[in-house]
Every structure is written in structure tokens, then in C-alpha cells.
C-alpha positions in Angstrom: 45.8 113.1 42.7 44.4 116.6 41.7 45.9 116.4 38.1 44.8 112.6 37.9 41.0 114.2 38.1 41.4 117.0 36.0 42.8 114.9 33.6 40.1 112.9 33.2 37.6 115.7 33.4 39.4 116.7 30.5 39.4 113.5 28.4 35.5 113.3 28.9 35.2 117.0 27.5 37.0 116.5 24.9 35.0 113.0 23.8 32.0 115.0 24.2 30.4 113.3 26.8 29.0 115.6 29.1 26.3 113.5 30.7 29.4 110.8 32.0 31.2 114.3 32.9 28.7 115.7 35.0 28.0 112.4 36.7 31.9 112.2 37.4 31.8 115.8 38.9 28.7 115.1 41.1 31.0 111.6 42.2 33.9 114.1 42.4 32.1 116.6 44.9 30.8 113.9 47.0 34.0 112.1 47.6 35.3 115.5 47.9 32.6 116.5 50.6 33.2 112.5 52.3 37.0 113.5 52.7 36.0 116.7 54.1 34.0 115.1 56.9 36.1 112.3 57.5 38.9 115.2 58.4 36.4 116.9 60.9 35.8 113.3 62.3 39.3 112.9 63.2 40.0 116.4 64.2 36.9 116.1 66.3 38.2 113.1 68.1 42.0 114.2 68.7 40.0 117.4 70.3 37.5 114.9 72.1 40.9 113.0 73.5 43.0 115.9 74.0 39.8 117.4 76.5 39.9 113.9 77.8 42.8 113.6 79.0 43.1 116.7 80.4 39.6 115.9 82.3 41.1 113.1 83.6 44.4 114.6 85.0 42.0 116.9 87.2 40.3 113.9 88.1 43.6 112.4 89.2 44.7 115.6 91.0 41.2 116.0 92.6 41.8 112.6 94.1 44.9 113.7 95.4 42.4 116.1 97.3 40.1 114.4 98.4 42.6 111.9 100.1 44.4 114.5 101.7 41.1 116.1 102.6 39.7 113.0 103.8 42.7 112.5 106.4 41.8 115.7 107.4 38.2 115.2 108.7 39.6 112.0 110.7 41.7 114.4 112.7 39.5 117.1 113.2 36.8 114.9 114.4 39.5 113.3 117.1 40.9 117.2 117.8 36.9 118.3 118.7 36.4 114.9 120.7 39.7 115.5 122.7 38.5 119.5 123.1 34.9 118.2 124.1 36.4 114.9 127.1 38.5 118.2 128.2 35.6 120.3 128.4 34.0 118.0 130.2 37.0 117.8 133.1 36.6 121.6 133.1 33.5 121.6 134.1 33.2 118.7 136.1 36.1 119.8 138.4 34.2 123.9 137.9 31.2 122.6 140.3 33.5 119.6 142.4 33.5 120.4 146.2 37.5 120.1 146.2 38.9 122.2 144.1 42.5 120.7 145.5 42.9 118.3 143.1 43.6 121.1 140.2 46.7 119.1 138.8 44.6 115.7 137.9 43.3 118.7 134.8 46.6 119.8 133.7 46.7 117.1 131.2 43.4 118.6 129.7 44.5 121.9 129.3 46.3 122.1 126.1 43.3 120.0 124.1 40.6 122.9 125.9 42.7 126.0 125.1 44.2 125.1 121.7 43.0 126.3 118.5 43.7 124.7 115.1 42.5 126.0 111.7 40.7 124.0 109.0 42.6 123.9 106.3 40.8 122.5 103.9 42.6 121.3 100.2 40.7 122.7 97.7 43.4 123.4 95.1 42.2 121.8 92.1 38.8 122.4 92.6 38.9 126.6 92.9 41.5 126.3 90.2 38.7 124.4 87.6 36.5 126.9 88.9 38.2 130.1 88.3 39.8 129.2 84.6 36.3 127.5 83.5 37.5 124.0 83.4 34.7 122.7 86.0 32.5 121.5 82.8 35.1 119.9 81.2 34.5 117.3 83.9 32.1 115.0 81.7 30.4 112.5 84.3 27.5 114.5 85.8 27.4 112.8 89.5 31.1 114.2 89.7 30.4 117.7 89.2 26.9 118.2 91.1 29.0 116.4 94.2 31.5 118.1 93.8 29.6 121.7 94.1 27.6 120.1 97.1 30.8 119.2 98.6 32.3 123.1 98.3 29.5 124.0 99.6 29.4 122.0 102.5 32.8 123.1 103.3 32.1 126.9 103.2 29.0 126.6 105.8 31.7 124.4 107.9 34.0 127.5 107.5 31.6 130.2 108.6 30.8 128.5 111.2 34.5 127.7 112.1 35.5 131.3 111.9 32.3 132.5 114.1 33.6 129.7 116.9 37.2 131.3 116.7 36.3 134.3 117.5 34.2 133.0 120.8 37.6 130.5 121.7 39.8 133.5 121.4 37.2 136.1 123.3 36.1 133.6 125.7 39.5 131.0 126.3 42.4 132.1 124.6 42.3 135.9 126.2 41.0 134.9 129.3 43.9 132.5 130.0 46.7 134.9 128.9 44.6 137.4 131.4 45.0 135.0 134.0 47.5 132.3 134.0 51.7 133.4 134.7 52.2 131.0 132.2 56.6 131.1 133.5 55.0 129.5 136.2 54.0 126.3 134.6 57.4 126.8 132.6 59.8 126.7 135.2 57.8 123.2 136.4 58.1 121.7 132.8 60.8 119.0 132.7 60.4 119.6 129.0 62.0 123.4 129.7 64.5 122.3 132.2 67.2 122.8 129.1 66.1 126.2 128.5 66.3 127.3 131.9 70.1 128.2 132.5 69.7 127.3 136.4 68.7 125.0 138.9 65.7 125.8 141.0 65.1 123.8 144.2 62.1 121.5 145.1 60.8 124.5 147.4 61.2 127.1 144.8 59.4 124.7 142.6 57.1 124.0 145.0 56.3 127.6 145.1 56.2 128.5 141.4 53.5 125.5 140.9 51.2 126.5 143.7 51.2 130.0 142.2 50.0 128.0 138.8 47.6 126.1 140.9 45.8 129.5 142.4 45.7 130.7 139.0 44.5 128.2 137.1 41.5 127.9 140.1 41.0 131.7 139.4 40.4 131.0 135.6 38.0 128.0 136.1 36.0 130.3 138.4 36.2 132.8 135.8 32.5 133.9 134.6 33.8 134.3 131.0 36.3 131.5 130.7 33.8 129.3 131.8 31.1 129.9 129.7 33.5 129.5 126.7 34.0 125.7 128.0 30.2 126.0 128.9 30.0 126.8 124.5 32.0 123.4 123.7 29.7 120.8 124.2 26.8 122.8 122.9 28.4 123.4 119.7 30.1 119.8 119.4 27.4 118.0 118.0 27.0 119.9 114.8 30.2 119.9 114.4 30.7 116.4 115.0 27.6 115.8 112.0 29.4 118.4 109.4 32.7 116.7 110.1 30.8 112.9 109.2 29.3 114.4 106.5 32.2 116.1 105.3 34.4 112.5 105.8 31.3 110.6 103.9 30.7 112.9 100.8 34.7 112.8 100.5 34.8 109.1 100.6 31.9 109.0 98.5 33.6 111.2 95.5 36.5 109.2 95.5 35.1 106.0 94.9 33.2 107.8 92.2 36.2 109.2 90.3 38.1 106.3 90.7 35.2 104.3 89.1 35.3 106.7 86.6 39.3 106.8 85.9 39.2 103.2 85.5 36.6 103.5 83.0 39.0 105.2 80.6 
């Protein structure tokens, strides 16, 4: 193609007509300078769709997320309402006038005294973050929810870690201070297997009325008690960041989904 326009760049010198030459040259550089722009064009949009699909495989990822995030919320929002009913038996049975009746709040115990992290899936989103990627993500509404989201979850975190240390200062210490927890083992039918003898229904008798004194010892405890006490006080904003949390979740995936199936 390049010898088939020098040729006749050429042939017009030769013939003498320069005013046809230049004209050819000028047509020459512009389709030329057309060729050239056409090639950006479609270098610019294999770039456009290579960034495009590797926005939308974070989206997909994210979603992943958000799913796993949004079971999440669910449980911790039934985990706190278990911990608050059994907070509520605590200290219902802490001011009762018979304190005889201690084994109608064993079933409580485990959802008051347990503690369960928040582990909270943000993979895909620190990794976008950290390499840069977060503004590859081209739909606006996306990205500003998905910064409002983060930082919803780290104020949920702070406050998470501030009302770990009260459970294990307050609950957690108090009850390994108190309790002989082999006496509620050797009662367990779950432990019976473990146990490599037989005990009688005295000695059992005896081993759970040791249990019983203890665990009135602990709800009479100034300290345990006002870790229960701290429960319902600090349920109800947890309960609103955990429905926040669950709605902004729910909200972002219907979002990216829109915006997946918009490709």
C-alpha cells in the first residue's frame, strides 16, 4: 500500500503537476491522520472493555460479600436478642424473692456469658482499596455506598471491641472466678462419655447443689451483675447498627446487581 502511494506521488512529479501533487499529499496526511485515530479508537475501547470487565468481576466478587455479610447481620441480630431475653432472666430472678428456683436459668446461661466476634467479609472491598482499584468501579451510587458502608462497619467494630472488653472484665472473669465449672460437667448427660465412671444420684445430687450455690454467688455478684445490668442498655444501638448494617447491605446488592445486568 505504501509503494502504491509513492508511486503515484511519483508519476505526478514527474508529469509536472504539483498543484494535483500537493492536493494528493494533503488527501494523503489526512487519511493518514483518520487511520491514526481510528487505531486509538479501537485501542481505546479494548482498554475501555478490558477495565470493564475487570470492574465487573469486583462487582461480582463484592456480591459474594455482601451476601455472606448480609447472613451475617441476621445472626448477629438473633445472637444480641438471645443475649438480651437472657439478660433479662438474670435479672429478673437477681431481685426474685426465691432464689430456689436457680435451675429454671441454666438454659440462659450460655447465650448471657458467650462471646462471639464480628467477623465481618470485607475481602474484596480492602483489597480495591489498597491496590487502587476502588475507582475503577464506574457507577457512582456504588462507590459512595460502599465507603458509607465501611464506615458503618468500623464504628460497629469500635464499639464491638469497647463491649468485649466490659463482657470479659464484667462476665467472662467473673464466672471463671466463681463457678466450679466440673461441677456442672459431671451433671451434663452430654459429658457422661467423657467421664470414665459412674457417679450416683446422691453424688450427683451433691455436685449440682454445689453448681446451684455458685451460680447464686455469681448473680449476687456486684460486678457480674452490673455486666448483665450493661446488656440491655447497650442493646438498642446495637440492635439499630445491626438494621442498618442488614439494610445498606441489602441495598448495595440490589444496586450492583442492577448494574451487572446492565452490561
Amino acid at each position: 500500500m505504501i509503494k502504491f502511494f509513492r508511486h503515484i506521488r511519483k508519476s505526478l512529479l514527474e508529469q509536472n503537476k504539483m498543484g494535483k501533487y500537493f492536493k494528493y499529499a494533503i488527501g494523503e496526511i489526512i487519511l493518514v491522520v483518520i487511520g491514526i485515530l481510528i487505531a486509538l479508537q479501537i485501542n481505546n475501547w479494548n482498554e475501555n472493555r478490558k477495565e470493564r470487565t475487570i470492574e465487573l468481576s469486583y462487582l461480582k466478587r463484592l456480591t459474594v460479600d455482601l451476601e455472606e455479610n448480609k447472613i451475617l447481620w441476621k445472626e448477629t441480630l438473633n445472637r444480641k436478642k438471645k443475649q438480651l431475653a437472657a439478660a433479662h432472666v438474670f435479672l429478673n430472678f437477681r431481685f426474685s424473692k426465691n432464689q430456689d428456683t436457680v435451675a429454671k436459668i441454666l438454659p440462659y446461661f450460655q447465650a448471657l456469658g458467650n462471646w462471639k466476634d464480628i467477623n465481618i467479609n470485607q475481602v474484596t472491598f480492602n483489597e480495591m482499596v489498597s491496590s487502587g482499584n476502588l475507582n475503577i468501579i464506574s457507577n457512582d451510587s456504588i462507590k459512595i455506598k460502599l465507603l458509607d458502608l465501611d464506615k458503618l462497619y468500623k464504628a460497629i467494630l469500635n464499639n464491638q471491641e469497647a463491649l468485649k472488653v466490659e463482657h470479659r472484665n464484667l462476665l467472662h472473669e467473673q464466672i471463671m472466678k466463681i463457678i466450679n465449672t466440673s461441677n456442672a460437667f459431671v451433671t451434663d448427660p452430654n459429658q457422661k462419655s467423657v467421664l470414665k465412671r459412674e457417679f450416683s444420684k446422691e453424688e450427683m445430687s451433691i455436685y449440682f447443689d454445689e453448681f446451684q450455690k455458685d451460680l447464686i454467688t455469681l448473680i449476687n455478684d456486684k460486678e457480674f451483675i452490673n455486666g448483665v445490668v450493661g446488656i440491655p442498655y447497650n442493646a438498642q444501638l446495637q440492635f439499630i447498627s445491626f438494621r442498618e448494617a442488614s439494610d445498606k447491605v441489602n441495598e448495595l446488592i440490589s444496586l450492583i446487581e442492577k448494574e451487572i445486568n446492565s452490561n
